[in-house]
N, CA and C atoms as a LAMMPS dump frame, in Angstrom:
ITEM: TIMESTEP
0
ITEM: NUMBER OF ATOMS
357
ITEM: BOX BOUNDS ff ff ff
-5.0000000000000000e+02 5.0000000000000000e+02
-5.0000000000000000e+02 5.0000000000000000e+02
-5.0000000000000000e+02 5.0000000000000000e+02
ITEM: ATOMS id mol type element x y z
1 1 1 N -461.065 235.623 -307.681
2 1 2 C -459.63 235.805 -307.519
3 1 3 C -458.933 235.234 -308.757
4 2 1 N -458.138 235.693 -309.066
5 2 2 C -457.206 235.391 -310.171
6 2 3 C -455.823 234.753 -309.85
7 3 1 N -455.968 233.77 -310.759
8 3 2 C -454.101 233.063 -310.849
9 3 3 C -452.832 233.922 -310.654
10 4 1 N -452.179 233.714 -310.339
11 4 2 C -450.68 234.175 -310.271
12 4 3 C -450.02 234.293 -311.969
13 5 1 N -449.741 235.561 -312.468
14 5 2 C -448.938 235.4 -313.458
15 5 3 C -447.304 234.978 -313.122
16 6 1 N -446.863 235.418 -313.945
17 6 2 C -445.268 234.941 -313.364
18 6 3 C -444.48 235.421 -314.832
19 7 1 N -445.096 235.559 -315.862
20 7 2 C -444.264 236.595 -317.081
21 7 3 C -445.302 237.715 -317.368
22 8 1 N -444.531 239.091 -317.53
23 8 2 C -445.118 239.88 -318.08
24 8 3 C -446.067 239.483 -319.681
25 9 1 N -446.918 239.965 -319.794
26 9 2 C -447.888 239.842 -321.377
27 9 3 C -447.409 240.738 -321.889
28 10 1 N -446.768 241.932 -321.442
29 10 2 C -446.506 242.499 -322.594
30 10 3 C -445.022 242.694 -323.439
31 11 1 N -443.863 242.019 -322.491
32 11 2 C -442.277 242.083 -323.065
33 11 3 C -442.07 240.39 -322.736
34 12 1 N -443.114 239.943 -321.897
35 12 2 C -442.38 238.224 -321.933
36 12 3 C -441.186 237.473 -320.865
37 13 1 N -440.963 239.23 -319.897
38 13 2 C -439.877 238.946 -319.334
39 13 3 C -440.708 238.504 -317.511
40 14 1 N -439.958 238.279 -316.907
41 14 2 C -440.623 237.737 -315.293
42 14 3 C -440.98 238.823 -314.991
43 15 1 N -441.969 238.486 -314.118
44 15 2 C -442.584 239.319 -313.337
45 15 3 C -441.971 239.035 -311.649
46 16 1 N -442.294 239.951 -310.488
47 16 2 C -441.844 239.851 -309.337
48 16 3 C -442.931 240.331 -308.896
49 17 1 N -443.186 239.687 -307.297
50 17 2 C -444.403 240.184 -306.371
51 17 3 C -443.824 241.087 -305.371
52 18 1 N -444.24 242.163 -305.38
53 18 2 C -443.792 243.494 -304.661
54 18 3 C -444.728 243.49 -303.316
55 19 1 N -445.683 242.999 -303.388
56 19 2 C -447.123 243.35 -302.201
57 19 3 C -448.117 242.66 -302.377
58 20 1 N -447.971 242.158 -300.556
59 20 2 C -448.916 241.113 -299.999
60 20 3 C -449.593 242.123 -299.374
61 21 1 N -450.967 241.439 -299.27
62 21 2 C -451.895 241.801 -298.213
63 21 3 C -453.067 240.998 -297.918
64 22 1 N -453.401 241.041 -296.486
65 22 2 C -454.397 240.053 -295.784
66 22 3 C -455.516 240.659 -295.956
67 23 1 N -456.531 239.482 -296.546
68 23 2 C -457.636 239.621 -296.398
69 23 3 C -458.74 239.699 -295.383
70 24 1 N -458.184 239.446 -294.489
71 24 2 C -459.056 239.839 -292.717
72 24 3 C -458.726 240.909 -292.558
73 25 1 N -457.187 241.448 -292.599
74 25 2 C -457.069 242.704 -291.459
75 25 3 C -456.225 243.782 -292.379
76 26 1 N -456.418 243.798 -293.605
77 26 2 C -455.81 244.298 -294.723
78 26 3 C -454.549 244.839 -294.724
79 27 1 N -453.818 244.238 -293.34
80 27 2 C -452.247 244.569 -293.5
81 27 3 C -451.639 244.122 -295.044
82 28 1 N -450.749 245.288 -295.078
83 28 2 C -449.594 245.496 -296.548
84 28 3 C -448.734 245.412 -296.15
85 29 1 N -447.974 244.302 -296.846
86 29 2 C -446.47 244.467 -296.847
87 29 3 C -446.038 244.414 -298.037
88 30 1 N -445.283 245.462 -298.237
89 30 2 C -444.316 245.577 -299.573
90 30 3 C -442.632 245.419 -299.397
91 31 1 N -442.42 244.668 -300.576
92 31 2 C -441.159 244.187 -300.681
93 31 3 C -440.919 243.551 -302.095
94 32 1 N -439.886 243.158 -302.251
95 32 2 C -439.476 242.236 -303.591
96 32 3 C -439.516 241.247 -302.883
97 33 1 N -440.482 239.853 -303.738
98 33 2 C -440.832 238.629 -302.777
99 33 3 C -440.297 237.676 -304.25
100 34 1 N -439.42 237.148 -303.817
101 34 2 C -439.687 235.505 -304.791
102 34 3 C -440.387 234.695 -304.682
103 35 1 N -440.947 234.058 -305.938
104 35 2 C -441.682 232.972 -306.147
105 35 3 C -441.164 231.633 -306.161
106 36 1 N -441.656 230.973 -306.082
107 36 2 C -441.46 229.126 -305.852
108 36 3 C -441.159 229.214 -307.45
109 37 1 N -439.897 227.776 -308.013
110 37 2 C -440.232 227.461 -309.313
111 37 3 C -441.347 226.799 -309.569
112 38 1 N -442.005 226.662 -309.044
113 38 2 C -443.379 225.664 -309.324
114 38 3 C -444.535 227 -309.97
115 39 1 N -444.385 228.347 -309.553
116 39 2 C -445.437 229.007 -310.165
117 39 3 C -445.196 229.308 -311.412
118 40 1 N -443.954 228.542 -311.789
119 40 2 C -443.571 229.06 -313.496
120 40 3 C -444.645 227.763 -314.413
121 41 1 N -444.465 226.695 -313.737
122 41 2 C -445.513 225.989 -314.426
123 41 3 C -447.449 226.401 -315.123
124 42 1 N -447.495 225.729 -315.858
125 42 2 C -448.581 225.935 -316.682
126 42 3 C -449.79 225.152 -315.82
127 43 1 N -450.753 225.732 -315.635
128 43 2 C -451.58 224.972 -315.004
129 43 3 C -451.758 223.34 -315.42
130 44 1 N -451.778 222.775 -317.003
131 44 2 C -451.937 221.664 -316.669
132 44 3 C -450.566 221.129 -316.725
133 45 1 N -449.253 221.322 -316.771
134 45 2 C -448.359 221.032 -316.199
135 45 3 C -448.192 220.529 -314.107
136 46 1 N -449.188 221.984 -313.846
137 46 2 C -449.149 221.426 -312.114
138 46 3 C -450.179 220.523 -311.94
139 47 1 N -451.528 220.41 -312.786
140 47 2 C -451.908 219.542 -312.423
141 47 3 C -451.341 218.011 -312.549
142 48 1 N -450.499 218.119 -313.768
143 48 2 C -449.831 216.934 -314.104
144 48 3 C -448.678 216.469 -312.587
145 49 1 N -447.97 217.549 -312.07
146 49 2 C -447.456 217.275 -311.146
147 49 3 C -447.837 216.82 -309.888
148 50 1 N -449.563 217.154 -309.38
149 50 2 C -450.147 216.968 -308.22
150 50 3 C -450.635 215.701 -308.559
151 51 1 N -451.181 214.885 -309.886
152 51 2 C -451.204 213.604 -310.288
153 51 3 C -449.758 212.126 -309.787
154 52 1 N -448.795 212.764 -310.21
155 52 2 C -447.595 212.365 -310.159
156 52 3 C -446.855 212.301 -308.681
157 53 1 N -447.422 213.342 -307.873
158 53 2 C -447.312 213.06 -306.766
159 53 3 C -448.351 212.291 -305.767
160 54 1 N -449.453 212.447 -305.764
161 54 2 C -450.612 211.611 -305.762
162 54 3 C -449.862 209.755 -305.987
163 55 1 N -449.561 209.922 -307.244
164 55 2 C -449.423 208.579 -307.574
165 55 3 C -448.381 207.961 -306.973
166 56 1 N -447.216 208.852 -306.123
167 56 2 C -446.068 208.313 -305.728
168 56 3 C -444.936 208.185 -306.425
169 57 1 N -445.162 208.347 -307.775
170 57 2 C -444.509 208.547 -308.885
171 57 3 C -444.714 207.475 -309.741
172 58 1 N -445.482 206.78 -309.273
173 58 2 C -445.77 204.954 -310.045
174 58 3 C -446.52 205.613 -311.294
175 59 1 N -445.696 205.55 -312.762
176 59 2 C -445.981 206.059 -314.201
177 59 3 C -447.538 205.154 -314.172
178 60 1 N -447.513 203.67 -314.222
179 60 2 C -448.734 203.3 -314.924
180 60 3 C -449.773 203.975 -313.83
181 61 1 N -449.935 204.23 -312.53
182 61 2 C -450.754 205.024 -312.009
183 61 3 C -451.269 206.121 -312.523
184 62 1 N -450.43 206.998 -313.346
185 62 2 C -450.311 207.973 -313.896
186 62 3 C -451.176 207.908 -315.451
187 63 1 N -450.392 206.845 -315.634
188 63 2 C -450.925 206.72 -316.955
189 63 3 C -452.737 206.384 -317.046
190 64 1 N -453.01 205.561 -316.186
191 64 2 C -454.551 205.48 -315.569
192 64 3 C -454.959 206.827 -315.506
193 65 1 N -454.746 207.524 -314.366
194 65 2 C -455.469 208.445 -313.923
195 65 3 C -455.71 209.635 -314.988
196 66 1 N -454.649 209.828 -316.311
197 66 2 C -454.67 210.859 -317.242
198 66 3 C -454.901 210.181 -317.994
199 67 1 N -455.069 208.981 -318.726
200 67 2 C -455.718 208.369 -319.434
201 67 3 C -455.05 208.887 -320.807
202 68 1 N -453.858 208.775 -320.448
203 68 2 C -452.417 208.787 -321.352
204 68 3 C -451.382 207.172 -321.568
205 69 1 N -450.729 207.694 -322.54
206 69 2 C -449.335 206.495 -322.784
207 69 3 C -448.694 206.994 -321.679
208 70 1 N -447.705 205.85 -321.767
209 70 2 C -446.533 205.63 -321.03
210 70 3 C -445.4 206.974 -321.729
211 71 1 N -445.138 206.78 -323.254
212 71 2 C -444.084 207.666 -323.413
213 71 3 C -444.99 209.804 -323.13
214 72 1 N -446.202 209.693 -323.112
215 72 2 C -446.551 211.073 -322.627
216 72 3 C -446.319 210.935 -321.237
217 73 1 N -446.344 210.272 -320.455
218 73 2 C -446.441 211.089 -319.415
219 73 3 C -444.439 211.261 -319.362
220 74 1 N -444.2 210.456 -319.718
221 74 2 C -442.305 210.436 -319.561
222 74 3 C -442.162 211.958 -320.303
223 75 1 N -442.882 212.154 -321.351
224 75 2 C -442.55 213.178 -322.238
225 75 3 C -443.274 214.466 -320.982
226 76 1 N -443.961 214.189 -320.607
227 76 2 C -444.715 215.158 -319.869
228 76 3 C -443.697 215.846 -318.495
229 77 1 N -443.396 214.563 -317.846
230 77 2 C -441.986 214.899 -316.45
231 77 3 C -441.159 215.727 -317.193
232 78 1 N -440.626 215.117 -317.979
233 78 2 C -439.493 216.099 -318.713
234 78 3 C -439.578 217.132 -319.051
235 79 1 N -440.739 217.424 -319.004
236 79 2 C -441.031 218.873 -319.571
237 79 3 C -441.255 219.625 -318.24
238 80 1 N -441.841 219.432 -317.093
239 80 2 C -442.013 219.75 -315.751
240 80 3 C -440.614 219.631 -315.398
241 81 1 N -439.94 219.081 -315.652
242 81 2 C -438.295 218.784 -315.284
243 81 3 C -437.226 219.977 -315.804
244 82 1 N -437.864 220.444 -316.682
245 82 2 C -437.027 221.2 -317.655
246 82 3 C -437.618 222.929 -317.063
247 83 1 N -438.966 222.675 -316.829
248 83 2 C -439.217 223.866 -317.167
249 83 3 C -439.255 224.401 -315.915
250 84 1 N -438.428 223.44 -314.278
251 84 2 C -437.828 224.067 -313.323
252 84 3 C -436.427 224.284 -313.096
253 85 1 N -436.174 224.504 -314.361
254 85 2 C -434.512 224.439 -314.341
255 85 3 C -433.159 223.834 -314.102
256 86 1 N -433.943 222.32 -313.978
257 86 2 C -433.052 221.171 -314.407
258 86 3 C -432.508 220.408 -315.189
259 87 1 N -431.205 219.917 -315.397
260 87 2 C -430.959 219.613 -316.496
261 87 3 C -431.987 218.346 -316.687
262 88 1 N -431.92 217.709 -317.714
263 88 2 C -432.534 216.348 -317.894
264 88 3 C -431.303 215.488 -318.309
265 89 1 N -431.445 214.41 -317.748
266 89 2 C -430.121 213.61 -317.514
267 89 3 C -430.2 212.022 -318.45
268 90 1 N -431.178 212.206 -318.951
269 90 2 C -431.716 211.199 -319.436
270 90 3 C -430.987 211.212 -320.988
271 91 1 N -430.844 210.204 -321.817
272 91 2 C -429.792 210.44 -322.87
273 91 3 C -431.021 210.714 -324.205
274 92 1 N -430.365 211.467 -324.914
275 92 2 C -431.279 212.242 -326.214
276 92 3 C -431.75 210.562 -326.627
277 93 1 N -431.329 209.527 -326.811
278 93 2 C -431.567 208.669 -327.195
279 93 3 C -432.85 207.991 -326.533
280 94 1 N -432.718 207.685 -325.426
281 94 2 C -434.373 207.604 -324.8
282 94 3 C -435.526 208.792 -325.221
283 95 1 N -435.096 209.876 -325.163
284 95 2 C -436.128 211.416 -325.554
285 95 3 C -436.768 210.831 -326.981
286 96 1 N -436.08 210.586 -327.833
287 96 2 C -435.814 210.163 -329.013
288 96 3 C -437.121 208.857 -329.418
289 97 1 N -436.664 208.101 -328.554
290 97 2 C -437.39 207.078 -328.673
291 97 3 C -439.43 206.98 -328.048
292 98 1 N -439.267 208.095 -327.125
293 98 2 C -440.538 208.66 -326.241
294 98 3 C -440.744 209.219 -327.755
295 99 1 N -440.487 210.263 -328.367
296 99 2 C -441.424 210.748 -329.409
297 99 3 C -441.89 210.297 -330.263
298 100 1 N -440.966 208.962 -330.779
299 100 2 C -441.264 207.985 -331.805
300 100 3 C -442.606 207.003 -331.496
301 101 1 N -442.454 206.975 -330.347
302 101 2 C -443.635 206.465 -329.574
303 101 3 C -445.181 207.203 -329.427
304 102 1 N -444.939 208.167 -329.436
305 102 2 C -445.855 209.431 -329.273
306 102 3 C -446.605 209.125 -330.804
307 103 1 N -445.728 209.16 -331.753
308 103 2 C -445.988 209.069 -333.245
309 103 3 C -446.47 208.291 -333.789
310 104 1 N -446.287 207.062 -333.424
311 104 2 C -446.478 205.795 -333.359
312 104 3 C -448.016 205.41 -332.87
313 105 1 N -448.176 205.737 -331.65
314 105 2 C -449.65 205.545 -331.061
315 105 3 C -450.398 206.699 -331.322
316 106 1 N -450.446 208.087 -332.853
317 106 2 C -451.004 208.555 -333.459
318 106 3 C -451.007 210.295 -332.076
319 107 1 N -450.733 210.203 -330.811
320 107 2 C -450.432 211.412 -329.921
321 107 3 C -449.966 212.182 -330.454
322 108 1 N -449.441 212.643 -331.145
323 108 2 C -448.669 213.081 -331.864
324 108 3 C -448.529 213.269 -333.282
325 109 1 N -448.5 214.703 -334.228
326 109 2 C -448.207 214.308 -335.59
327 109 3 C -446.972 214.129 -336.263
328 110 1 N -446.721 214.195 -337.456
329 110 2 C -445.481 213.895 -337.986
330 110 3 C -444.434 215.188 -337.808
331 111 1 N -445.117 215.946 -337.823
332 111 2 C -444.791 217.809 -337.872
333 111 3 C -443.913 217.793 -336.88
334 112 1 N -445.165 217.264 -335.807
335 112 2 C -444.584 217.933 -333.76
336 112 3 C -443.229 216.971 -333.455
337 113 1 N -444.02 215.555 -334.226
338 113 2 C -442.62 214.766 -333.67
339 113 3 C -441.407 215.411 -334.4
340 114 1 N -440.963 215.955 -335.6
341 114 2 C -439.924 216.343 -336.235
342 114 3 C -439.027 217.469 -335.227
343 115 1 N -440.228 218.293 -335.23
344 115 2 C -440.272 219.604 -334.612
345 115 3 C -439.289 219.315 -333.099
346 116 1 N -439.878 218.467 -332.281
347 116 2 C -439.452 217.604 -330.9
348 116 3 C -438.066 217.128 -331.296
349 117 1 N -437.525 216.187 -331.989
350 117 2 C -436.504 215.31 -331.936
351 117 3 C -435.606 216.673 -332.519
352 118 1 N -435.709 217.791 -333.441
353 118 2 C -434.929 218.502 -333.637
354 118 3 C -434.313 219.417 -332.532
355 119 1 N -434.973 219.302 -331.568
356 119 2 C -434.635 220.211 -329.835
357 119 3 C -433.654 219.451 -329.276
């Protein structure tokens, strides 16, 4: 069985699920079905999220179990944060300081961090 896409490969734009069907009794139902924002995530984005929930949200838990820094996994929420269509509320100045950090403990190169703080 195969993953769920959720953008077309070939224009980039969303995709929609038109038709379910059961695997016991091969009933079809067709319709326009929405998806959860959670299937827009990247697989290791959800795994990052099933970690994070696992952990209760306790970061150094987090940081154990992915065997990451402190400013990745912050850098990591935010990006799971963002990429369900929330704002991030957090001030560019903390963001700022997570990448410098990233850079700092070598996660990161000089390029990506530039690349990052210019967003």
């Amino acid at each position: 069985m195969h993953s769920l896409i959720h953008q077309c490969p070939v224009c980039d734009h969303a995709l929609h699920v038109t038709k379910l069907k059961c695997k016991q009794c091969h009933t079809t139902i067709e319709n326009n079905f929405s998806l959860s924002k959670f299937a827009t995530l990247s697989k290791d984005q959800l795994h990052f999220v099933e970690v994070f929930l696992v952990s209760r949200g306790n970061i150094k838990e987090v940081e154990k179990a992915l065997d990451i820094s402190y400013p990745t996994v912050r850098a990591k929420l935010n990006e799971v944060i963002a990429r369900l269509g929330y704002e991030n509320k957090e001030k560019d100045v903390n963001r700022n300081k997570e990448v410098i950090g990233l850079l700092e403990s070598g996660e990161i190169t000089l390029e990506k961090a530039m690349s990052l703080l210019k967003k």
